[in-house]
N, C-alpha and C positions, 0 to 999 in steps of 0.2 A: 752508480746506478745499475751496471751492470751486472754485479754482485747481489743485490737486492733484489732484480728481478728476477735470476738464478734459485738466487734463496725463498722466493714465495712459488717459482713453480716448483720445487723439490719438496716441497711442501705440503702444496698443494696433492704430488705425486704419493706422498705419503701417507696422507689420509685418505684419497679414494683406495690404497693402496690396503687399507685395516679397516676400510668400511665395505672390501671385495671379501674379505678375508673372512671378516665377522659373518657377513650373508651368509657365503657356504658355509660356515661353523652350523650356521643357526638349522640350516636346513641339512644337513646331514647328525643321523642320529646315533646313539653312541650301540656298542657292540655289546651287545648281551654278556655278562661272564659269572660264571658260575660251577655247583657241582649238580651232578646228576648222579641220583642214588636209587638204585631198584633191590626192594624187596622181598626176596621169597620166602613167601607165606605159605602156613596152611590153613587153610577156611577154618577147619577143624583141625585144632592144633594136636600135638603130639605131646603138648604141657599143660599139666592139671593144678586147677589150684589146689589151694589147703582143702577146699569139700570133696577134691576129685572132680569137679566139672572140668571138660576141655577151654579151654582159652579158643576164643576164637582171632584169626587169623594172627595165628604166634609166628615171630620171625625166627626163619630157618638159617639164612645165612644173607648177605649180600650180593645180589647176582651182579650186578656194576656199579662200579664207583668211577666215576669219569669229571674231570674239571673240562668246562667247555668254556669258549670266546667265541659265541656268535652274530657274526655281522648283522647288521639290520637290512631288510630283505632277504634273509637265505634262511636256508633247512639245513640242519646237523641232525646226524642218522650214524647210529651205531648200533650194531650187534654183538653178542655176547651170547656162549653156550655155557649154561650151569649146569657142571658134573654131579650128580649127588654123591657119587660113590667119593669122588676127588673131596666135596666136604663132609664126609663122614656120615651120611644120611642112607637109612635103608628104608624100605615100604613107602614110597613115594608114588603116589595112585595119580592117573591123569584127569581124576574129577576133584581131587582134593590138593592142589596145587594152584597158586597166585603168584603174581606179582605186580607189587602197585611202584610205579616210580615218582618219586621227589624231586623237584629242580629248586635246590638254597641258591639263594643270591649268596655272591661273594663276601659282600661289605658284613660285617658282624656288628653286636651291639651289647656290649655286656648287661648279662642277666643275672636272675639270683633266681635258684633251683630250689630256696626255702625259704622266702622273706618273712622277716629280715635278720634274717641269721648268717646272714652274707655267703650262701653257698654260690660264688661267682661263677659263671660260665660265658661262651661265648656261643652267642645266637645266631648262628645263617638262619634268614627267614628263609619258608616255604615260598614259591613265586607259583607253584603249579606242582597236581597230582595226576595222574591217570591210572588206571589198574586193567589187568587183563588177566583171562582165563587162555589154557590151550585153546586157540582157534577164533577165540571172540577177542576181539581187539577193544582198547578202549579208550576216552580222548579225557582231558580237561575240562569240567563242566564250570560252566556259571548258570549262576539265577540272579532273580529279584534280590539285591544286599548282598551278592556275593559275586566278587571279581575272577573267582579262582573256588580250586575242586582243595578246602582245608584238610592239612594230612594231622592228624593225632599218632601219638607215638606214646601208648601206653605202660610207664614205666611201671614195671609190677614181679611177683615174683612165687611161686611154688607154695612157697613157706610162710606167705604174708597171709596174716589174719584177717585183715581188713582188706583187703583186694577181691575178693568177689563182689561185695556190692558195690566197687569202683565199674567194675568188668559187666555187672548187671544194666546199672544204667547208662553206661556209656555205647551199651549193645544195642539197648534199648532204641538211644537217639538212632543209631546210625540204622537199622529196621526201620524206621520210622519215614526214610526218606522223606523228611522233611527239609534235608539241606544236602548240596553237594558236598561230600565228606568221605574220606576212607581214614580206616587207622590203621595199626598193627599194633598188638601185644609184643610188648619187648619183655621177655621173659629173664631177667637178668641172673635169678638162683633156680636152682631146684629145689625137691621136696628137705634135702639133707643140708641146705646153707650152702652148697657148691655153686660156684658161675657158673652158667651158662653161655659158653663164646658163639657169637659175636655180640650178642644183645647185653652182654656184661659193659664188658670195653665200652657202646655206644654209651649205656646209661652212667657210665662214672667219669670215664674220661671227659666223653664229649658234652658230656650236660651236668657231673660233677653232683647227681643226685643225692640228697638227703635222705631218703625214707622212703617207703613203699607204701600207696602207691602215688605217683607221681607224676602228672601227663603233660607231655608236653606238643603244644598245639602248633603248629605251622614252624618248628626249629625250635621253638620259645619265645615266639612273640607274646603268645599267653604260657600262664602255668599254673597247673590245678597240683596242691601239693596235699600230702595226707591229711592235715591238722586244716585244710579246708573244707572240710564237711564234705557228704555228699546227696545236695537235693540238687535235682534234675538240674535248677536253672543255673546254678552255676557252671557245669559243664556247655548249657545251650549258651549262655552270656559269654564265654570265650567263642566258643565256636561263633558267633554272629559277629562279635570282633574281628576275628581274623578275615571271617566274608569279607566285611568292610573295607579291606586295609587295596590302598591302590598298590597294581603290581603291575609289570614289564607289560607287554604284549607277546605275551605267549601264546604260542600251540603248541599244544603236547600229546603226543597219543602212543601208544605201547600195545606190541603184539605181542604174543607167545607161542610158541610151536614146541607140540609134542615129540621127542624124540624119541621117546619109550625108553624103558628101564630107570627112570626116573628122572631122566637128562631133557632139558630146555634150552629152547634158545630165545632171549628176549632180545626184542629189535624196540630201540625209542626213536622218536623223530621230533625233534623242536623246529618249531617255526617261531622266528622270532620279525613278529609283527607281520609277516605271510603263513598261509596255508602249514601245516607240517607235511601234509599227503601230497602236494603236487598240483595237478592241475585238476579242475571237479570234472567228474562226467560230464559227457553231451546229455541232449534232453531228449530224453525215451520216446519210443514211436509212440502213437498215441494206443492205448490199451485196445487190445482186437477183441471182440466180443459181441454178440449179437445186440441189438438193437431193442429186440423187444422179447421178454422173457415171461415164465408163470412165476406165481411165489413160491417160494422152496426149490426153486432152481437153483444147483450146484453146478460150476461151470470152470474150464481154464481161461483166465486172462493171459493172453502173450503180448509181451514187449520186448522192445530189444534197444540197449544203447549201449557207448562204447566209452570206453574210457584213454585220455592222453598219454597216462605213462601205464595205461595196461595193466591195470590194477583190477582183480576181481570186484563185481559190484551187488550190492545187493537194492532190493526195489521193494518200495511204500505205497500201496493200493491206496485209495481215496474215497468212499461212494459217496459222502454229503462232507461240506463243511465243518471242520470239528470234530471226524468220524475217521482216526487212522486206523488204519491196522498193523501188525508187527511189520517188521523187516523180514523181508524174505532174502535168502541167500546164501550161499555167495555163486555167481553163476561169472563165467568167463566174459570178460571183455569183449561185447561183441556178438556172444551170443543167444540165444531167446531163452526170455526167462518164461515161467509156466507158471503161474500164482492161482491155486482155487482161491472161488470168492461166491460168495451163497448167500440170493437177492430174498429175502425171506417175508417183507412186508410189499403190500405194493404199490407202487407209488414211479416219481419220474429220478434219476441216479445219476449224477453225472462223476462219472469215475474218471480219474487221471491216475500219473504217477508220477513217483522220480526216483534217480538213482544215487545211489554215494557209494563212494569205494570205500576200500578198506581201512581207510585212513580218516576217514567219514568228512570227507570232501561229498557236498550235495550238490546238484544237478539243479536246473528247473525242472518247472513241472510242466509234463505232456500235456498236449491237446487233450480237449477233454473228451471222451465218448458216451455220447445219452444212449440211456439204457432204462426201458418201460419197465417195469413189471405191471402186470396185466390186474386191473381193480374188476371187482364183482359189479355187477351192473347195480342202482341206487336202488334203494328200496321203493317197489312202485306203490302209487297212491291205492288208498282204498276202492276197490270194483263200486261201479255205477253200475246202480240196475233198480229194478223195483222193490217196492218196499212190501210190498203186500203180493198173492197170489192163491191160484187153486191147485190141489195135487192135479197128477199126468198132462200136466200145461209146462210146455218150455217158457224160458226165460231168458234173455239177455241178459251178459253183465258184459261189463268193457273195464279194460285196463293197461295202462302203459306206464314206463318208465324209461328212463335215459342209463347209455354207457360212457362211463367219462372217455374209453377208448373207443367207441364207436361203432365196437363190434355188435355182430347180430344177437339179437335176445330173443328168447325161449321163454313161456308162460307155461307153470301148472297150478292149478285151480285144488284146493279145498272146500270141498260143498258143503260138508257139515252134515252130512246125511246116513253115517257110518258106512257108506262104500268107502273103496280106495281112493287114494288122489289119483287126478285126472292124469292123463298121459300129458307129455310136455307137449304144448303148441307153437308152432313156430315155424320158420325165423321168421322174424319182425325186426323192423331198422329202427333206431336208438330213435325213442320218442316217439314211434308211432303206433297206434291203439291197437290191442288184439284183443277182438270181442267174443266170446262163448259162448254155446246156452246149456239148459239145467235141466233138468225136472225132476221134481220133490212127489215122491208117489204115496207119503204122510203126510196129515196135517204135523203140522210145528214150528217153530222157529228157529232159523239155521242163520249162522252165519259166515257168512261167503267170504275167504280170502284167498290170495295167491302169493306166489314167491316167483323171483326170475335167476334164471342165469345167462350166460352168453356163451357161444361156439366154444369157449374154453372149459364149458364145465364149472364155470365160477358162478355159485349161488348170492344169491341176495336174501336176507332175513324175510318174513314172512310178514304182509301187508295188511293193517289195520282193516278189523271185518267190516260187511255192508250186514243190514242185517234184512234177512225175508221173513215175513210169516205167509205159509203156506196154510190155506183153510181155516178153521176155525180153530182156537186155540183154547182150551181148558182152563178157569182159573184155581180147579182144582188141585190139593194139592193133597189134603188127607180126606178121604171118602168119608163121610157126613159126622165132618167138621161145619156143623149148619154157622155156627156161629164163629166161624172163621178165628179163633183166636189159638188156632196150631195145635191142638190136642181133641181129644175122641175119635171117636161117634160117645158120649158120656149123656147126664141126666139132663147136663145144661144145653145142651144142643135139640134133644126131645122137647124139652121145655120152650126153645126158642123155636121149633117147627110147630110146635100143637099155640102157640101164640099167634103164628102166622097166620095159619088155617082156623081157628076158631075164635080169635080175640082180637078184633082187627077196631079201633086202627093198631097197625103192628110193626113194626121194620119188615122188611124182606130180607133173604139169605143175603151178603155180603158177595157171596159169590153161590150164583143159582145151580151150576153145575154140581156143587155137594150135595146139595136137596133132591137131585133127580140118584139116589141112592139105588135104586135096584134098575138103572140105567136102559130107561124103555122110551128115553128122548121127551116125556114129557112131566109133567107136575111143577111144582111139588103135590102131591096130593096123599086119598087114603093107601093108596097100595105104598107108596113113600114111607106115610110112617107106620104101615103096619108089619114095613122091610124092618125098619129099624127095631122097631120096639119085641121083634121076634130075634133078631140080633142081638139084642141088649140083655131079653131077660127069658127067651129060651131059644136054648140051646142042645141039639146043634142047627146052625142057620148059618144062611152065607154070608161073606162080607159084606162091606159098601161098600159100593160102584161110586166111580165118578161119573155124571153125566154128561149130554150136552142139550142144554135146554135155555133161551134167550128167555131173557127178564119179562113179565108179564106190558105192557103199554100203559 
C-alpha cells in the first residue's frame, strides 16, 4: 500500500511537473534568427543598360552582412562604416547614395530560378525592408494586404537585350507608390559580358539564376523569370503575394550618415516584437499661437517635448481632421521646435501636434489649441426704404447684417446716382440697423445697395438692390418712335401720329412721351407733327426730343 501510494504521488508530481513546463513553453516566444543585409545603392546608377539608360538604384556593394539571434522583447543595433575607396568606388555624391536593408529568415525553402528547368536554389525569405538616405532615416512599412515593406532584387544585366522593359515596368510599380516595396538592380555583367562583383556572386551562387532578366521577390518567395512575359500584372501579382505572406514581428528601421568623401555609416536597429527606437517621445506642449488670427496669416507654432533615450525629434502640425502636414525636423530633445504654419481660409482650427524620434517612435498628440481666423461679416440683406420719391427730398434706407465673430461692422452705401460710394458708416454691433439718407437731385431709377465689413477690414459681397424711382420717369426710349416698336421717327410712326390726331377712333402713342417730340411738355399736337415731318423730309432740322407729357383722361 505504501508503495502505491508513493507511485501515484510521484506521478501525480510529474504531470503538474510537464503541465508547469508546457505553460511557460507556451508563453514564452521564440528568438528571432536570421541575416541582415544592407545594400548600397545608387538611386542613379553608375550601370547602363543595353539603350544606355541608367539602372536605377544599382547595387554598389554590401555595406553589412550580419547573422542575428534576437530574443523576443529586445532591440539588436549595429553599425557599420562603408569605405568607398576600401571597395573600389570613386564619384560617390551625398545626394546619390542609399541604402536599403533586408532581414531573410534563417529557415530556407528550395526554389527553382527557371521553372521548371530545375535551376534549384535556396530561398531565405524576406521578413522586413527599410531604406535610408544620408540624414533621413527610414522604417519597415505596412499597409492594407501587406505585412511587411516587399524587397525585389532585380536580376539583370548591361548586355541584356530584354532588361529595360523588365527595368521600365518594374520602375514604373515602385513610382507609383502603390505598395510598400523597395528593390535594387543587381547588375551581374557589364556592357562587355564581364561580372560585376558583388551582384554577380549574389545572382549565381545564391539564387543560381538562369537568364536575364530575372527578379527575385522577398529572397524567392516569388520569381518573375525572362520567358515570363512582361505585363504589368504579373510583376503586381507577386508583389501582393509577398504583401500577403505572415512574418515575425518586426521593427526595422535604418539610418545613414554622411561621412564625406564618399564613406557612410549605416546604423540598423530590429525590434523584434518591441519598438526598434526605444522609448516614444513625451506629448508635446500644447502648440503656442494666438488665438485669433486674419486669413493670410503666416505665423511660428512653438512646441516643445522630450524624448527617453535623447533622440532627436521631429513634429506633425495638425489644423483640421485629416489635414497633416510634412514632418518637421529634426530639433534636440528637449528643445523648442519653431514650425511656420499659414491660416489662409477662415474659419475655427484646432491645431495639435506630436513628436517621433528618429527611429520613428511617435508621441501622442498635444492639447489642442483653437485658433479663429477672422470671417468677413455675412452679406447684409437688401436696404428698406422707399420705393418711390421727388428729386432734392432725402430718403431713408436701413440695413443690417451679422458677424459670425462679433466683431463691429461698418456700412457703405451705393446710391446709384454716378457719385462716388458713400464714406463707410459705423461702427455698428453684429445685427443691429445702420440707417442713412439719400437725395437723388435727377429724376430716374437707382438702385440702392450696400456692402459691410468689420474693424478687420473684411469686406462682405455687395447686397441685393432696393430699387427708388425718383420723379417722373420717361418711357421713352427712341425720340419719336410714335409707334413704339424700337426703330425711327420713319413714315409709320407719321402715319400712326396723323391717325391719332385726325382719324380717331385711333390708339394713342404706346408711350406719350415720344409724341411730345420737340419736348415743350405738352401735345401731342400741330407743332409735334410739323417737328417731325420737317425732320423727316427737310432737312436740315432738329432731332426728336423725348418728352414728358401724361396720357390724355
Amino acid at each position: 500500500m505504501k508503495l502505491a501510494r508513493c507511485c501515484c504521488i510521484s506521478i501525480v508530481l510529474l504531470v503538474t511537473a510537464i503541465l508547469l513546463a508546457s505553460s511557460v513553453m507556451a508563453d514564452t516566444k521564440d528568438a528571432y534568427q536570421g541575416t541582415v543585409r544592407v545594400y548600397i545603392v545608387e538611386p542613379v546608377s553608375r550601370y547602363l543598360d543595353i539603350d544606355s539608360d541608367p539602372y536605377a538604384y544599382g547595387l554598389l556593394d554590401f555595406g553589412m552582412l550580419e547573422t542575428v539571434n534576437i530574443a523576443d522583447g529586445t532591440v539588436w543595433e549595429h553599425s557599420e562604416t562603408w569605405d568607398a575607396s576600401v571597395a573600389g568606388f570613386t564619384g560617390i555624391t551625398e545626394t546619390n547614395i542609399q541604402a536599403h536593408v533586408v532581414v531573410f529568415d534563417d529557415d530556407f525553402v528550395t526554389e527553382d530560378a527557371n521553372p521548371p528547368n530545375g535551376y534549384w536554389f535556396s530561398a531565405y525569405y524576406g521578413d522586413a525592408a527599410a531604406t535610408a538616405t544620408p540624414g533621413v532615416n527610414g522604417q519597415n512599412q505596412t499597409a492594407t494586404g501587406f505585412s511587411h515593406t516587399v524587397f525585389i532584387e532585380e536580376g539583370t544585366a548591361s548586355d541584356c537585350v530584354s532588361c529595360p522593359t523588365s527595368r521600365t515596368v518594374l520602375h514604373g510599380i515602385y513610382e507609383s507608390d502603390d505598395y510598400p516595396m523597395l528593390y535594387a538592380a543587381i547588375v551581374g555583367n557589364d556592357a562587355g559580358g564581364d561580372p560585376i562583383e558583388p551582384a554577380h556572386t549574389r545572382l549565381v551562387t545564391d539564387y543560381n539564376i538562369a537568364a536575364y532578366p530575372t527578379l527575385f521577390f522577398d529572397g524567392g518567395y516569388e520569381v518573375k523569370y525572362s520567358s515570363d512575359g512582361d505585363l504589368e500584372s504579373a510583376y503586381r501579382t507577386r508583389i501582393e503575394s509577398c504583401g500577403a505572406r505572415t512574418v515575425p514581428d518586426l521593427d526595422v528601421v535604418i539610418g545613414m550618415e554622411w561621412l564625406g568623401g564618399g564613406d557612410v555609416t549605416v546604423t540598423v536597429r530590429i525590434g523584434n516584437g518591441v519598438p526598434a527606437g526605444g522609448g516614444a517621445p513625451g506629448t508635446p506642449s500644447q502648440p503656442i499661437l494666438p488665438g485669433f488670427v486674419l486669413p493670410g496669416a503666416c505665423l511660428d507654432a512653438k512646441t516643445t517635448a522630450t524624448d527617453p533615450d535623447g533622440h532627436d525629434l521631429y513634429y506633425q502640425f495638425v489644423w483640421t481632421e485629416g489635414d497633416t502636414a510634412e514632418w518637421a525636423g529634426p530639433y534636440a530633445s528637449g528643445t523648442e521646435a519653431v514650425v511656420g504654419v499659414c491660416f489662409h481660409e477662415s474659419g475655427t482650427y484646432n491645431v495639435k501636434v506630436r513628436a517621433r524620434d528618429e527611429w520613428f517612435l511617435m508621441g501622442d498628440w498635444s492639447p489642442v489649441k483653437v485658433v479663429t481666423v477672422n470671417t468677413a461679416p455675412d452679406v447684409p440683406s437688401a436696404p428698406t426704404g422707399p420705393e418711390t420719391g421727388d428729386p432734392e427730398i432725402s430718403y431713408d434706407f436701413t440695413v443690417s447684417t451679422t458677424d459670425l465673430n462679433g466683431d463691429q461692422i461698418y456700412y457703405q452705401f451705393d446710391w446709384d446716382d454716378g457719385t462716388k460710394l458713400s464714406e463707410w458708416f459705423g461702427p455698428f454691433a453684429s445685427g443691429a440697423d445702420c440707417l442713412q439718407s439719400h437725395l437723388w437731385t435727377d429724376d430716374g431709377i437707382y438702385d440702392v445697395k450696400t456692402h459691410a465689413k468689420d474693424e478687420w477690414d473684411l469686406m462682405s459681397e455687395w447686397s441685393s438692390p432696393a430699387t427708388i424711382q425718383i420723379g417722373s420717369v420717361s418711357c421713352c426710349s427712341v425720340p419719336g418712335d410714335i409707334n413704339d416698336n424700337g426703330v425711327g421717327p420713319d413714315i409709320a410712326d407719321l402715319v400712326y401720329l396723323v391717325n391719332y390726331m385726325f382719324k380717331q377712333p385711333a390708339p394713342g402713342p404706346p408711350c406719350w412721351d415720344t409724341a411730345d417730340v420737340n419736348n415743350n411738355g405738352a401735345g401731342p399736337d400741330i407743332a409735334d407733327l410739323v417737328y417731325l415731318v420737317n425732320y423727316m423730309f427737310k432737312q436740315p432740322a432738329p432731332d426728336p426730343l423725348c418728352g414728358h407729357i401724361d396720357p390724355p383722361k
